[in-house]
Each structure stands twice: as C-alpha cells, then as structure tokens.
KOLNU-809086 format. One line per field, with one value per residue: residue number from 1; x, y, z of N, C-alpha, C, O, CB in turn; residue in three letters. Coordinates in nm, 2 decimals, decimal comma, always signed. Glycine has a CB too. Example, Ala and Ser with C-alpha at 12.3 -4.5 7.8 and 13.67 -1.06 7.14 Angstrom:
BEGIN
nr: [1 / 2]
n_u: [+1,32 / +1,28]
n_v: [-0,57 / -0,22]
n_w: [+0,78 / +0,71]
ca_u: [+1,23 / +1,37]
ca_v: [-0,45 / -0,11]
ca_w: [+0,78 / +0,71]
c_u: [+1,32 / +1,29]
c_v: [-0,33 / +0,00]
c_w: [+0,78 / +0,79]
o_u: [+1,42 / +1,34]
o_v: [-0,33 / +0,11]
o_w: [+0,85 / +0,80]
cb_u: [+1,13 / +1,41]
cb_v: [-0,45 / -0,06]
cb_w: [+0,90 / +0,57]
rest: [ALA / SER]
This chain:
BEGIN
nr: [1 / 2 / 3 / 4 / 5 / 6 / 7 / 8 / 9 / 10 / 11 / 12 / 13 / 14 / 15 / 16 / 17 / 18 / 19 / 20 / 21 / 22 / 23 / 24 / 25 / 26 / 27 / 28 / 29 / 30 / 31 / 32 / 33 / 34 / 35 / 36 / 37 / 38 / 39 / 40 / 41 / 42 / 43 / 44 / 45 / 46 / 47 / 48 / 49 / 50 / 51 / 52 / 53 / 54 / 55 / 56 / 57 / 58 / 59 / 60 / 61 / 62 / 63 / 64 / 65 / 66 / 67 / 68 / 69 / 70 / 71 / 72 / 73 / 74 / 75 / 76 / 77 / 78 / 79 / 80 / 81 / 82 / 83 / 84 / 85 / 86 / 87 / 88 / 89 / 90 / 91 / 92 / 93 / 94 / 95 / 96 / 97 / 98 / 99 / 100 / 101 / 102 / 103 / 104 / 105 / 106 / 107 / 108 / 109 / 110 / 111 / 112 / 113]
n_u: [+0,09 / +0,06 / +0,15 / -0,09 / -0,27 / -0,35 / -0,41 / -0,66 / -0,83 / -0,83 / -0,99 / -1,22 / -1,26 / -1,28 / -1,46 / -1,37 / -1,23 / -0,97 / -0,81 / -0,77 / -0,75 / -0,42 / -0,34 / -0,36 / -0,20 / +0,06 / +0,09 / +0,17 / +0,39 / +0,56 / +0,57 / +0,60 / +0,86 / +0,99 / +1,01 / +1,12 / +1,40 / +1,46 / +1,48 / +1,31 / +1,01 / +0,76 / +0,45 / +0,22 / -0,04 / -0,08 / -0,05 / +0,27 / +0,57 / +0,78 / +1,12 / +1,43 / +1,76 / +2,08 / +2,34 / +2,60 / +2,93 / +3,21 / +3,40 / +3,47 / +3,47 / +3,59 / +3,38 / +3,46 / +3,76 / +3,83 / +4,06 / +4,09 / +4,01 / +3,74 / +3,63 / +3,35 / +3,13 / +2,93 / +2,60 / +2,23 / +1,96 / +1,63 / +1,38 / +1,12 / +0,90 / +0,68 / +0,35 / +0,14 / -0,15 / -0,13 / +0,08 / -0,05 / -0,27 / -0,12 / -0,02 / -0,23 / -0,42 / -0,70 / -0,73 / -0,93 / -1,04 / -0,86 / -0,85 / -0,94 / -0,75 / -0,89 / -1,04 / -0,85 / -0,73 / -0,95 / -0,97 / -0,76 / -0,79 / -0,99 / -0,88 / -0,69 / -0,83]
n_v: [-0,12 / +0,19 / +0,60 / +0,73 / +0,53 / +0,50 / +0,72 / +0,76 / +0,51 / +0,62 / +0,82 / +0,71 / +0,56 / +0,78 / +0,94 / +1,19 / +1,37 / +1,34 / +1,47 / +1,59 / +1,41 / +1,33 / +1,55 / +1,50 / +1,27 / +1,35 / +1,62 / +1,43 / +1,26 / +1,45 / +1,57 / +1,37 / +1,32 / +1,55 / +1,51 / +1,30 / +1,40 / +1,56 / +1,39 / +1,27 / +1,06 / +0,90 / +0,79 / +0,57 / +0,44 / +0,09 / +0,08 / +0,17 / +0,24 / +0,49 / +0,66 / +0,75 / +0,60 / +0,60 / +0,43 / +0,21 / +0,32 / +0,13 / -0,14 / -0,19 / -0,43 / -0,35 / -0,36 / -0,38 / -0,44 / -0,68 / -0,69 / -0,47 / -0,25 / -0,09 / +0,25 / +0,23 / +0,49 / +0,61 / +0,66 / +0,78 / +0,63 / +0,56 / +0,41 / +0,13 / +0,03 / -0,25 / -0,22 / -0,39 / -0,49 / -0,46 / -0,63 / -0,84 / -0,91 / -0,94 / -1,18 / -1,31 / -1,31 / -1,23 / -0,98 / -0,93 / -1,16 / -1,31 / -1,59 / -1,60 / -1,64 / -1,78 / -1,92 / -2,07 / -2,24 / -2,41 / -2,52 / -2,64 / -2,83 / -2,97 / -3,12 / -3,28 / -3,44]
n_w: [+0,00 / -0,06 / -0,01 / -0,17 / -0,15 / +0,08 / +0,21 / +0,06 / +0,21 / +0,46 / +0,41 / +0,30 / +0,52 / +0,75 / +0,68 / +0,51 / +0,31 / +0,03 / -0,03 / +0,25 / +0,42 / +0,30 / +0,35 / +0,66 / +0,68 / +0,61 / +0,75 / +1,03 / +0,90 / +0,90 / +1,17 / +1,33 / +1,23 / +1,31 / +1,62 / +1,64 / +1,54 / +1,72 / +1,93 / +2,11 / +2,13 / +1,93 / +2,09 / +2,01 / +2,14 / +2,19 / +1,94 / +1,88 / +1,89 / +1,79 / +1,72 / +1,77 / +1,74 / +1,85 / +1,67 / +1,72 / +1,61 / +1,45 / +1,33 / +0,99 / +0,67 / +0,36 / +0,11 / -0,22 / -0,15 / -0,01 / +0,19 / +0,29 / +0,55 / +0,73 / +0,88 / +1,01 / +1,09 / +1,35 / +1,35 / +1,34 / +1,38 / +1,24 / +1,44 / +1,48 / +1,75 / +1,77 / +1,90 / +2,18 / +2,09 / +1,83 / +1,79 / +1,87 / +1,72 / +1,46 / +1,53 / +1,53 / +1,70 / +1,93 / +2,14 / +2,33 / +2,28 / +2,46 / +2,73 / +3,11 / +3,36 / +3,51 / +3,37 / +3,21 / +3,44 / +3,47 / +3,28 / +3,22 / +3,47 / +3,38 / +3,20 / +3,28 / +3,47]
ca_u: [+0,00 / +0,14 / +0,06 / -0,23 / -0,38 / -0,36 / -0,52 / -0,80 / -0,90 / -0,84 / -1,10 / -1,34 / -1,31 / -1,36 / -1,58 / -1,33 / -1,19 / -0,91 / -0,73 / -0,78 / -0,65 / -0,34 / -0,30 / -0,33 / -0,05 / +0,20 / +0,13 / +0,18 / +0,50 / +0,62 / +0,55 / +0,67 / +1,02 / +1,06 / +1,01 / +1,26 / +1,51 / +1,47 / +1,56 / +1,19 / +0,94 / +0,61 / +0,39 / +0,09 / -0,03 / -0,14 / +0,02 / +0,35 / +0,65 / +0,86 / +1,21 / +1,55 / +1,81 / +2,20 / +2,38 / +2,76 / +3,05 / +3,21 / +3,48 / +3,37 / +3,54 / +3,52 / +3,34 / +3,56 / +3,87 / +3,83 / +4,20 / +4,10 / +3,94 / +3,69 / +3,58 / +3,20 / +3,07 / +2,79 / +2,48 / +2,13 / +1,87 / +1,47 / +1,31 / +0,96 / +0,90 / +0,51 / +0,29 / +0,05 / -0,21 / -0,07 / +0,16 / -0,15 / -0,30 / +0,00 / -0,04 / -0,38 / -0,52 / -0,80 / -0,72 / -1,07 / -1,12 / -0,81 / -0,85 / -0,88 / -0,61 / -0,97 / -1,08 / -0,73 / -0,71 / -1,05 / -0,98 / -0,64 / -0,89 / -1,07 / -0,78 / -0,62 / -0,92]
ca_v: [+0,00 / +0,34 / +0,67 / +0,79 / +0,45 / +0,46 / +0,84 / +0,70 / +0,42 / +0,69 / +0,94 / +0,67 / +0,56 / +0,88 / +1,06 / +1,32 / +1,40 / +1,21 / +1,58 / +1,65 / +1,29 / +1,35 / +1,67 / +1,46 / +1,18 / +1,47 / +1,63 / +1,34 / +1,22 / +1,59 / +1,61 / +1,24 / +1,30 / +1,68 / +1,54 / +1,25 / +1,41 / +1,63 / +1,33 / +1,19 / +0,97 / +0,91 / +0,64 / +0,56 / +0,34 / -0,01 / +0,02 / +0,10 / +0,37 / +0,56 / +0,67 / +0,78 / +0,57 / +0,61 / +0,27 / +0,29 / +0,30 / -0,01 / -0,15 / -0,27 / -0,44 / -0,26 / -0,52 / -0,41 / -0,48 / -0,74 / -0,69 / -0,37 / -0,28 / +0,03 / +0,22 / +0,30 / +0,61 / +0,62 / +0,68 / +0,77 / +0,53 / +0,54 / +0,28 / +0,12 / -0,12 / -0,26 / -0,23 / -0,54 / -0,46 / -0,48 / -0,79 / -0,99 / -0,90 / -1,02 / -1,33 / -1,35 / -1,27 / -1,08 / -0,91 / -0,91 / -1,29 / -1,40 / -1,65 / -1,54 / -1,74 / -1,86 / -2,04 / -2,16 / -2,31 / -2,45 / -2,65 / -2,79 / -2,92 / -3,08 / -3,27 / -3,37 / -3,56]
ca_w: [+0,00 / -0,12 / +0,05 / -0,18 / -0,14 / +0,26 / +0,23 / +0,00 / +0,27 / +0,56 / +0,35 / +0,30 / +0,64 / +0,87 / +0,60 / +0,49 / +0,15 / +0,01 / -0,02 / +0,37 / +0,48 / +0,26 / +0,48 / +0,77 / +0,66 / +0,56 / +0,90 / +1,09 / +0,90 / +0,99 / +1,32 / +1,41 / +1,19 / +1,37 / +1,72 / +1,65 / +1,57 / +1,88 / +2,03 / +2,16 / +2,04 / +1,92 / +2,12 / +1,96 / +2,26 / +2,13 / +1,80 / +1,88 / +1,92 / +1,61 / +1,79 / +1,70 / +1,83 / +1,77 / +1,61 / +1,72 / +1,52 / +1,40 / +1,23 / +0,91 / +0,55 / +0,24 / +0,05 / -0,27 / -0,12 / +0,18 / +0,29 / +0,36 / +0,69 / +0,69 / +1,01 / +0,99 / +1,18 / +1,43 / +1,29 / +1,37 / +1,29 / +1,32 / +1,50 / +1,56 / +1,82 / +1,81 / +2,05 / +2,25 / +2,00 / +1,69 / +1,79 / +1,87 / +1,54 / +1,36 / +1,55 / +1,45 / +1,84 / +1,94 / +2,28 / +2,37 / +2,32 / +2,57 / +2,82 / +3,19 / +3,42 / +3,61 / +3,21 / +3,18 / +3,55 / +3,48 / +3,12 / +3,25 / +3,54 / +3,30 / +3,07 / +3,37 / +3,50]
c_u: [+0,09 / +0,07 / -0,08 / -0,35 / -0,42 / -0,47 / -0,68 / -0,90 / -0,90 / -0,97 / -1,21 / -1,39 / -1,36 / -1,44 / -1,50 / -1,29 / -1,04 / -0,79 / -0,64 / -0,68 / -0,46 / -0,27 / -0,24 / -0,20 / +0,07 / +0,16 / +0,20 / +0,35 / +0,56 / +0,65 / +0,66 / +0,84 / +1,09 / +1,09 / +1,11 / +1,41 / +1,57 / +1,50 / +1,44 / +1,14 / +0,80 / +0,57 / +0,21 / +0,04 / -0,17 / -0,09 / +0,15 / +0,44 / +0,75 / +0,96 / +1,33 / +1,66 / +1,97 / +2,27 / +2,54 / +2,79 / +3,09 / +3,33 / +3,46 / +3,52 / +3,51 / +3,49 / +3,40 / +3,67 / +3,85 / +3,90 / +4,17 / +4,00 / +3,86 / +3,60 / +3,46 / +3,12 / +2,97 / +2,72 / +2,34 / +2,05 / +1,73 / +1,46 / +1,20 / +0,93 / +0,73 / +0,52 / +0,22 / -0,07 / -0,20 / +0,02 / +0,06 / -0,26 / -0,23 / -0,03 / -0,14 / -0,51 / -0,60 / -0,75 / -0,81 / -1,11 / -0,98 / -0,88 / -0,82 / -0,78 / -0,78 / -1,03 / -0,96 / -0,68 / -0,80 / -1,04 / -0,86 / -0,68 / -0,92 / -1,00 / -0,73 / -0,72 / -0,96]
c_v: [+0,12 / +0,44 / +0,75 / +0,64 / +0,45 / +0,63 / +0,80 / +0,59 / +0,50 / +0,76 / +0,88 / +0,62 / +0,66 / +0,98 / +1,21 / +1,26 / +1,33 / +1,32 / +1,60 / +1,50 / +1,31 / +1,43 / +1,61 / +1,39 / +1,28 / +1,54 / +1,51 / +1,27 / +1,34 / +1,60 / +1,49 / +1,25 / +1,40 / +1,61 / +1,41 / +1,23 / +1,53 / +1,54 / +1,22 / +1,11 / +1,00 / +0,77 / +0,66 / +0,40 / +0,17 / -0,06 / +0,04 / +0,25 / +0,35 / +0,63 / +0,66 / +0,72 / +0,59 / +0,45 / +0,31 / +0,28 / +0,17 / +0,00 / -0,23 / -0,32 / -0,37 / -0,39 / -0,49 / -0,44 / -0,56 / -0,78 / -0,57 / -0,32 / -0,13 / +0,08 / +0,32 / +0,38 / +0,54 / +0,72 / +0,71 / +0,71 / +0,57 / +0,40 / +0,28 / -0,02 / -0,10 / -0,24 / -0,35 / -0,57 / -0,51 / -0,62 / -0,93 / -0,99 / -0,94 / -1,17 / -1,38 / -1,34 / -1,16 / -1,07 / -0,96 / -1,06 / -1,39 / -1,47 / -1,58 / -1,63 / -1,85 / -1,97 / -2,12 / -2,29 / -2,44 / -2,59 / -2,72 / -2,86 / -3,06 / -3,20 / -3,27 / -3,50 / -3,67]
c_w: [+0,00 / -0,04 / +0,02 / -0,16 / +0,03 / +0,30 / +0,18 / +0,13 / +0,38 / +0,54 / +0,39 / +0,51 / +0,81 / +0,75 / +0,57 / +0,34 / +0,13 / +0,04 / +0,12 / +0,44 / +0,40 / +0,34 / +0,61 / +0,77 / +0,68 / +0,72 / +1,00 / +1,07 / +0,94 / +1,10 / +1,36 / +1,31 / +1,29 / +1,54 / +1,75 / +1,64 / +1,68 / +1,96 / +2,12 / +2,04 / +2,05 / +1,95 / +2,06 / +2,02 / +2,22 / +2,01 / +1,77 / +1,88 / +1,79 / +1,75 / +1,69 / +1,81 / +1,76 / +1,78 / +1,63 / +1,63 / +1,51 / +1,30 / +1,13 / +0,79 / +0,42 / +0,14 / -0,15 / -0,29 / +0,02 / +0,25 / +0,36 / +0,48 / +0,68 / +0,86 / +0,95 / +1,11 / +1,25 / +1,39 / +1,39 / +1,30 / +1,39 / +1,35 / +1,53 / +1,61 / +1,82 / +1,92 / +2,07 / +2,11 / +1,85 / +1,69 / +1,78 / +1,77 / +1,45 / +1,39 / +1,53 / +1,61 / +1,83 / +2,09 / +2,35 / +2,38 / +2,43 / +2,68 / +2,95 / +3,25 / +3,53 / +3,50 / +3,23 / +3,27 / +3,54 / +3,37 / +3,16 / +3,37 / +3,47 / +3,19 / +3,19 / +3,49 / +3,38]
o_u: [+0,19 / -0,05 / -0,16 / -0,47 / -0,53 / -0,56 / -0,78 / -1,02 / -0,99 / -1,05 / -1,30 / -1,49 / -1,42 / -1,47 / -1,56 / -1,32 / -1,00 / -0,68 / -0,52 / -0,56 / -0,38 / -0,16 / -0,13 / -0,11 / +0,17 / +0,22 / +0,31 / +0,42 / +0,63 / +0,76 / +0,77 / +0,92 / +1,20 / +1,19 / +1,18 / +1,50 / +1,69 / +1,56 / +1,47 / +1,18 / +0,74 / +0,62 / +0,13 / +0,06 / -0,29 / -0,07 / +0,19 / +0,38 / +0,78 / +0,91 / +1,33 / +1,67 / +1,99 / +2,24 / +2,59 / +2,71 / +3,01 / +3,36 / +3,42 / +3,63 / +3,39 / +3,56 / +3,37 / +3,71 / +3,86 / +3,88 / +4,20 / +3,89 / +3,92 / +3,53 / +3,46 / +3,06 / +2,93 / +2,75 / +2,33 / +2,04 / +1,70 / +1,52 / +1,14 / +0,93 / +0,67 / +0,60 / +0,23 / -0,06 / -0,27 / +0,02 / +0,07 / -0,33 / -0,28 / -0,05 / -0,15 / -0,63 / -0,59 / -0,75 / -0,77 / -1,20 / -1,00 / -0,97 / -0,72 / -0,73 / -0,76 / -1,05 / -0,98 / -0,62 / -0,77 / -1,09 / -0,85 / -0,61 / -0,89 / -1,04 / -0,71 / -0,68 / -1,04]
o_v: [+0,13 / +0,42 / +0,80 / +0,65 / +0,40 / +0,65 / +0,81 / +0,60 / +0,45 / +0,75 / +0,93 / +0,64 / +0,63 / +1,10 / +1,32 / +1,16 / +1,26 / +1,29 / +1,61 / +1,50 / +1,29 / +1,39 / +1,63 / +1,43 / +1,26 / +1,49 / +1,55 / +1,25 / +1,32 / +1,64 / +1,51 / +1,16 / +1,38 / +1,66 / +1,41 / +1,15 / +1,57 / +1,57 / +1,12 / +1,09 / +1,07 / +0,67 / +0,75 / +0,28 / +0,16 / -0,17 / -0,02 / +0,35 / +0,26 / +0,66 / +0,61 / +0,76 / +0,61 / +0,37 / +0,41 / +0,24 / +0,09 / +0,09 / -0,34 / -0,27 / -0,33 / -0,49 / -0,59 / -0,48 / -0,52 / -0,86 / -0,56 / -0,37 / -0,04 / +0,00 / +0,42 / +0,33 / +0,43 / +0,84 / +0,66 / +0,73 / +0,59 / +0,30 / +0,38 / -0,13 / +0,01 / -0,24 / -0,43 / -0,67 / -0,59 / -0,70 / -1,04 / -1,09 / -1,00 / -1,25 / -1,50 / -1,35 / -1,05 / -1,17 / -1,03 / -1,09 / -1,51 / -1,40 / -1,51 / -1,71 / -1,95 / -2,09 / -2,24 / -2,39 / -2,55 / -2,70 / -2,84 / -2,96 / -3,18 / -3,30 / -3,15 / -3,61 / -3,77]
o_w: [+0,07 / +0,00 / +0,09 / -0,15 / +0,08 / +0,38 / +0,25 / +0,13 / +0,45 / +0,63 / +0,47 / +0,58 / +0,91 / +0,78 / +0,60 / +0,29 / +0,22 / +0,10 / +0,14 / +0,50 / +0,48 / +0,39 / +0,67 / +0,85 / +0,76 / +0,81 / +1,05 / +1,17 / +1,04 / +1,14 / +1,40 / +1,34 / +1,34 / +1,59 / +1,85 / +1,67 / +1,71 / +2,07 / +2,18 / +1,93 / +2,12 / +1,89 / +2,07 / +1,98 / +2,23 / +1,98 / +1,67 / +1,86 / +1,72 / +1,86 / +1,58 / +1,93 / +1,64 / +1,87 / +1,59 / +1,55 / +1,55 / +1,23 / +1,15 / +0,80 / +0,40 / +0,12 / -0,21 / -0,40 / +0,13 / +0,34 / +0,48 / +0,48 / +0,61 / +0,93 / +0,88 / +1,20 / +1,22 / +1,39 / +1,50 / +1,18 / +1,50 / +1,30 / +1,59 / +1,56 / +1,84 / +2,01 / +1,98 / +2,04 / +1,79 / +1,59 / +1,73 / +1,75 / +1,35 / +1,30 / +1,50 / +1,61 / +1,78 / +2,15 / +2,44 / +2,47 / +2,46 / +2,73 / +2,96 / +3,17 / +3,60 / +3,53 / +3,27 / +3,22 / +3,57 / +3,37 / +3,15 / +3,40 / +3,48 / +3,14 / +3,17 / +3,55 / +3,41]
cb_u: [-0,10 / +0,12 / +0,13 / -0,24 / -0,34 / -0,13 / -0,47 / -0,75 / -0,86 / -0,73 / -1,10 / -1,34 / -1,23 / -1,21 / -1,73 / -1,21 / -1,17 / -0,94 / -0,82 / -0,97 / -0,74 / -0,36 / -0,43 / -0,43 / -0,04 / +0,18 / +0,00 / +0,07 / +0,53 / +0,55 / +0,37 / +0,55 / +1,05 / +0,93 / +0,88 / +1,25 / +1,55 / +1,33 / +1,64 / +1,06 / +0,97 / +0,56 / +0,40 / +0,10 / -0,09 / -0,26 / -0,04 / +0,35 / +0,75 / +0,71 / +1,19 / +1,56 / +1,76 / +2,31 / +2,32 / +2,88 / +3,15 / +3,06 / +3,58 / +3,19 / +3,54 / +3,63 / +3,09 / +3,56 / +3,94 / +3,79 / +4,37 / +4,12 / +4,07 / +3,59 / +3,68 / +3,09 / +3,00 / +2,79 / +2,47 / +2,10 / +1,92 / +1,31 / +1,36 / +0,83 / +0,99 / +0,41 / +0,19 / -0,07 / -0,17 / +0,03 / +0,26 / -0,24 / -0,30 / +0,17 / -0,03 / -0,36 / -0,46 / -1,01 / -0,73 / -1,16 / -1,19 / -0,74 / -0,79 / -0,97 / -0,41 / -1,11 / -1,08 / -0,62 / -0,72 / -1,14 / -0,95 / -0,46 / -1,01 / -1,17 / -0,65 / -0,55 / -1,06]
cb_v: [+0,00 / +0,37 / +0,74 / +0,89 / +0,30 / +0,46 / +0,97 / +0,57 / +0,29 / +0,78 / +0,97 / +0,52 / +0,49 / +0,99 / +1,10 / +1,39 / +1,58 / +1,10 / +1,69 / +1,69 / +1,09 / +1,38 / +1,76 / +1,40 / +1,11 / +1,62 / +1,67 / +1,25 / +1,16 / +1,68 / +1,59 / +1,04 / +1,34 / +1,84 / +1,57 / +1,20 / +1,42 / +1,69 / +1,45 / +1,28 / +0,84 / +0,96 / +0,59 / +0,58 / +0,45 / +0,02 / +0,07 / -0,02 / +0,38 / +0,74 / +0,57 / +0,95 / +0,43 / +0,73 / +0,21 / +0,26 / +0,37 / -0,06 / -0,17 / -0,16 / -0,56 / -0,12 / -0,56 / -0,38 / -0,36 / -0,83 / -0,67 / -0,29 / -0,31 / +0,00 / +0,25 / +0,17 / +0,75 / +0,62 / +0,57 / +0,85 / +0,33 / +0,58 / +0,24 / +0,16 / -0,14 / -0,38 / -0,12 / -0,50 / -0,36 / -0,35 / -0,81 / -1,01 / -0,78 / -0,98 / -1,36 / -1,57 / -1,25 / -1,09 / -0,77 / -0,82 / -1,38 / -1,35 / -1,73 / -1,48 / -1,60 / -1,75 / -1,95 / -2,07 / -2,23 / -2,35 / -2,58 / -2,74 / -2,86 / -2,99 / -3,25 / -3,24 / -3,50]
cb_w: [+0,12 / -0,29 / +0,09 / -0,36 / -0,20 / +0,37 / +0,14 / -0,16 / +0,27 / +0,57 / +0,19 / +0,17 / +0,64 / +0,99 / +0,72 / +0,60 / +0,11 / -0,15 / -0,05 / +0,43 / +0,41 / +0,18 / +0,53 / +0,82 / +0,48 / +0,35 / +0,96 / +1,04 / +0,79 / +1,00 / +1,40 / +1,37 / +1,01 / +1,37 / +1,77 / +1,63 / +1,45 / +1,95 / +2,13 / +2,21 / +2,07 / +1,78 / +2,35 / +1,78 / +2,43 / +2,10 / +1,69 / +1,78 / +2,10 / +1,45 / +1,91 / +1,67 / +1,89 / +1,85 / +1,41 / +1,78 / +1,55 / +1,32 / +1,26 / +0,83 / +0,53 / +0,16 / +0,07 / -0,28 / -0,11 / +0,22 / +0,22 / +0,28 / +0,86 / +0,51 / +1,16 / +0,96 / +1,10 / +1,57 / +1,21 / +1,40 / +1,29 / +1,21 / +1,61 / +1,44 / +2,01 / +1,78 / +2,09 / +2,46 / +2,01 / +1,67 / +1,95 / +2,04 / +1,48 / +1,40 / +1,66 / +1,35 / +1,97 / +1,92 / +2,29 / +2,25 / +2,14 / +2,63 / +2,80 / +3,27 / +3,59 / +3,71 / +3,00 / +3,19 / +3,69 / +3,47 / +2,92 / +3,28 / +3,55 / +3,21 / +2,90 / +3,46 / +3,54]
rest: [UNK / UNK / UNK / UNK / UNK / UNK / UNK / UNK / UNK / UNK / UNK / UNK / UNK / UNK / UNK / UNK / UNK / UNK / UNK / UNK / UNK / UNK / UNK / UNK / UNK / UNK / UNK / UNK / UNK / UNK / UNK / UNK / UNK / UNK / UNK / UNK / UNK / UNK / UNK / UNK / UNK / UNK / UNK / UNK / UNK / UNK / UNK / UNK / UNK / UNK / UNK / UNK / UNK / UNK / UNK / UNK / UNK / UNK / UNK / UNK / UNK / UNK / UNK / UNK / UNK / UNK / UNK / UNK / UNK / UNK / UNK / UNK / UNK / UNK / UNK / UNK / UNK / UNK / UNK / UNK / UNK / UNK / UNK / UNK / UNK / UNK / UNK / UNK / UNK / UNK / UNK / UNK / UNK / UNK / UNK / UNK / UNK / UNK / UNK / UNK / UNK / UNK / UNK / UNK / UNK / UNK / UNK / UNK / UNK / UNK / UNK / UNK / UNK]
C-alpha cells in the first residue's frame, strides 16, 4: 500500500476527502520525523513507538577490497517497536477474546481428569 492509497481508505473511512487525509498523513509524518530528531518519540499506545536511536560506530570491511578494513561512523537510525495490539494482530489474536487465568485453571482441570 502506497501513501495515496492509505489516504483513499483513511478518507473513506472517517468521512473526509481524500485531499484532507493527505494533509493529515504529511502532517503526521512531519511532526513524528521533527520530534525524533529532537531526540523523543512518538507512542501511539497499542500500535507501537517511532524513535531515534544512535547505532555505534564499527569497524567494518570494504566489500571491494576485503584486505581492507573500513571504520563505519555512528549513525542515527529510526526505530519502531510494536505495541500489544498490533503484535496480537499479527499473531492473528483478538485481545478481547483472551482467556482469563480462572478459564485456563478450569480446562487444564478438565484434561487432567
């Protein structure tokens, strides 16, 4: 999915214009690029944190020459760790239909009799 297709299904889905969701995306990537390289992050709680982390330095090979040895700066890299949410969606869980620990206690009752 590309970003005018993700505005198109934003549009249809909160009843705005396809224009105005566009707006929103391009704000959004704005905001969440400005405020990581200030050094914070953006939690978007359930689905998961956008973050700027630094990657050391390193001694690396130059993969033209692999006698020669090449030292690779420290960098800043984005990062996005999911959130609970979103991981148990991937997994294919619903949140909502877990087991409590009083179901769980109760069915390994029942296969153990």
């Amino acid at each position: 999915m590309n970003k005018a297709e993700l505005a198109q299904l934003l549009a249809d889905r909160v009843g705005i214009t396809k224009v105005q969701a566009e707006k929103v995306l391009e704000a959004f990537t704005e905001i969440t690029t400005e405020e990581m390289k200030a050094g914070g992050e953006v939690v978007l709680t359930g689905f998961g944190t956008f973050s700027a982390r630094p990657r050391k330095g390193r001694e690396g090979i130059n993969p033209r020459n692999p006698q020669e040895k090449i030292e690779i700066p420290t960098v800043v890299v984005a990062k996005f760790k999911a959130g609970k949410n979103l991981k148990d969606a991937l997994k294919g869980r619903n949140s909502s239909t877990k087991k409590t620990e009083t179901e769980v206690a109760t069915a390994s009752e029942k296969v153990a009799s």
